[in-house]
C-alpha positions, 0 to 999 in steps of 0.5 A, a space after each residue: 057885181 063889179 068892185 072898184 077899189 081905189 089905192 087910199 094913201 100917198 101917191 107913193 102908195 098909189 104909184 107902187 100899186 100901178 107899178 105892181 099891176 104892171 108887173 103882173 100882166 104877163 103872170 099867167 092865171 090859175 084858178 087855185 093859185 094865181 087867179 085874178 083875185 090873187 093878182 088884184 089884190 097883190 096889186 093892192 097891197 102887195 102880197 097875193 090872196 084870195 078872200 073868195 078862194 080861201 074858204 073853199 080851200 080849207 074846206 078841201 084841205 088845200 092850205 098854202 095856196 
């Protein structure tokens, strides 16, 4: 399954968001606390999260990631 999800707003919006993107390509990947979820969508909105992730966290215990 393959998700593309496209920067909706002024190209302002969109140019932080490459800029964003960017800035994330040296961030090494971590399965539980910056995986590449987390870096999509910090590109998108600014603040990494995982949606996928967080569930199965709770369910562990393991908030705050």
């Amino acid at each position: 399954m393959r998700l593309i999800r496209r920067v909706v707003g002024s190209w302002v919006k969109q140019d932080q968001a490459v800029c964003r993107a960017l800035n994330l390509i040296a961030t090494p990947n971590d399965l539980l606390n910056f995986n590449c979820e987390y870096a999509a969508h910090c590109a998108l909105t600014g603040k990494p999260k995982s949606l996928q992730l967080a569930p199965a966290l709770a369910v562990l215990g393991l908030t705050g990631f």
